[in-house]
N, C-alpha and C positions, 0 to 999 in steps of 0.2 A: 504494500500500500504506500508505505513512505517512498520508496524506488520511485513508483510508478507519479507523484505528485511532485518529487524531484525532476523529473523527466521532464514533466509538464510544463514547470517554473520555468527549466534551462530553455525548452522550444517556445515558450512566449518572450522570455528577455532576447533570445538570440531572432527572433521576430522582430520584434519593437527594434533590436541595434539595426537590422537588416531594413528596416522602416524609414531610423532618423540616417542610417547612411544614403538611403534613394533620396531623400528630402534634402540632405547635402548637397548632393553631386545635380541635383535638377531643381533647384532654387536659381530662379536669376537673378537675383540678388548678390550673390555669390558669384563672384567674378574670379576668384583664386582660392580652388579650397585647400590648395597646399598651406595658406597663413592661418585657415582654420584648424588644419592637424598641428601647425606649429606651437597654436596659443595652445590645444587639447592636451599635447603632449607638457608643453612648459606647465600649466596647471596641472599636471596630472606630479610633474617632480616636484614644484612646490608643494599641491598639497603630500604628499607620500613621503617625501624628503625632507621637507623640515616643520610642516604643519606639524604631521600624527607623531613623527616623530618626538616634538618638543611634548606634546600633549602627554603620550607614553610615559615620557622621561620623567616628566612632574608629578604625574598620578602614581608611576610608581616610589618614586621618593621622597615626596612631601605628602602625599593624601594619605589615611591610611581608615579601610573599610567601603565595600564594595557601593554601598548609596552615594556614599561620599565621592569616589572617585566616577560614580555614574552622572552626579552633579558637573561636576569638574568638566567633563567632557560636554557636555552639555552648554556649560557658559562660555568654554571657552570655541564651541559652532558658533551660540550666540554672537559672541563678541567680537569673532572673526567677519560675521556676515552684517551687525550693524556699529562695528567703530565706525568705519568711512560716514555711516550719515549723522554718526554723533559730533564725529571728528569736525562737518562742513556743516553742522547746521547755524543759520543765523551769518554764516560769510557772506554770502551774494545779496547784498539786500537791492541790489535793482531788480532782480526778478522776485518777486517774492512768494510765487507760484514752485520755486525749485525748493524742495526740501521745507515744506509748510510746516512739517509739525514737529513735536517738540520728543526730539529724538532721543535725549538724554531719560527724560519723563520718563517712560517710553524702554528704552532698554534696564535700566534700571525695575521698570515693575516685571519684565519678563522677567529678568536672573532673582527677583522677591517670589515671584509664583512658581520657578521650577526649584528655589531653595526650598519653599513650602513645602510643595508637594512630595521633595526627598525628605525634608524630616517627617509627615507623613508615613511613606515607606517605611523609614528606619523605627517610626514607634510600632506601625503594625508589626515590622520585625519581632522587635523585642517583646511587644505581646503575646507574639504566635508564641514564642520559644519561652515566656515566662510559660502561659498556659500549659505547653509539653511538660517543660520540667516541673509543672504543679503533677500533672496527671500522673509524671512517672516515679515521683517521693523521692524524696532527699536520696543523696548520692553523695556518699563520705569519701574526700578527698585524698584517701589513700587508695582508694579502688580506682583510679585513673592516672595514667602516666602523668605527669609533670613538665610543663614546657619552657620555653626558655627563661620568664622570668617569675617562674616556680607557680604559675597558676594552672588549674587543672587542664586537661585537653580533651575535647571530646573530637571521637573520632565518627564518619560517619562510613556506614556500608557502602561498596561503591554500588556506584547504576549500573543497571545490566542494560547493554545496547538494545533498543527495541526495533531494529532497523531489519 
């Protein structure tokens, strides 16, 4: 079942690429589409090369816990996709039609509501797993290995592949 819905996905995205390539190459609009694969490709190494890269880097050495570092990634798309209109808003004031709103406002209440909604996550976390370890009774700290900075460790079963 999973195979066969895998299959599915890769013959529709390999669709759709096979789609916006015909739309490329017969747009006349498009006079040169070799400056088009050049910008594709230069975006493709900025972002992969030093975008995720940097992102990577930070999340794994200064964040630490999985909401947290899911946030991270998250402000730091945000931020990537609205500095430029934070950066320019209120410059041009002869047009006043370019950049009308109040972009700062604005990215700031985005990166406030996806903060929310991970501490959200992270308290539902912590409920689910207060509730387990209410259901399963106390668990004396000699019955569990000891990690690095001597608190207990709980281990979990692995998943079995359901593929």
């Amino acid at each position: 079942m999973i195979a066969a819905v895998r299959a599915l996905l890769l013959a529709a995205g390999l669709a759709l690429a096979g789609y916006g390539l015909y739309g490329l190459l017969a747009d006349p609009y498009i006079t040169d589409p070799l400056d088009v694969l050049v910008w594709a490709v230069g975006g493709l190494v900025l972002h992969d090369g030093l975008w995720v890269a940097l992102v990577c880097l930070v999340g794994a050495f200064l964040v630490r816990g999985p909401v947290l570092r899911g946030w991270a990634v998250v402000a730091a798309a945000v931020t990537a996709v609205g500095l430029p209109a934070v950066l320019r808003a209120g410059v041009d004031r002869a047009n006043p039609s370019s950049l009308p709103l109040p972009y700062l406002r604005n990215w700031l209440l985005v990166l406030a509501a996806t903060a929310g909604l991970a501490l959200l996550v992270a308290l539902a976390g912590r409920w689910r797993h207060r509730d387990r370890d209410r259901a399963v009774g106390p668990v004396r700290h000699r019955d569990r290995p000891a990690g690095r900075r001597g608190r207990p460790v709980r281990r979990r079963a692995p998943r079995e592949d359901r593929s």
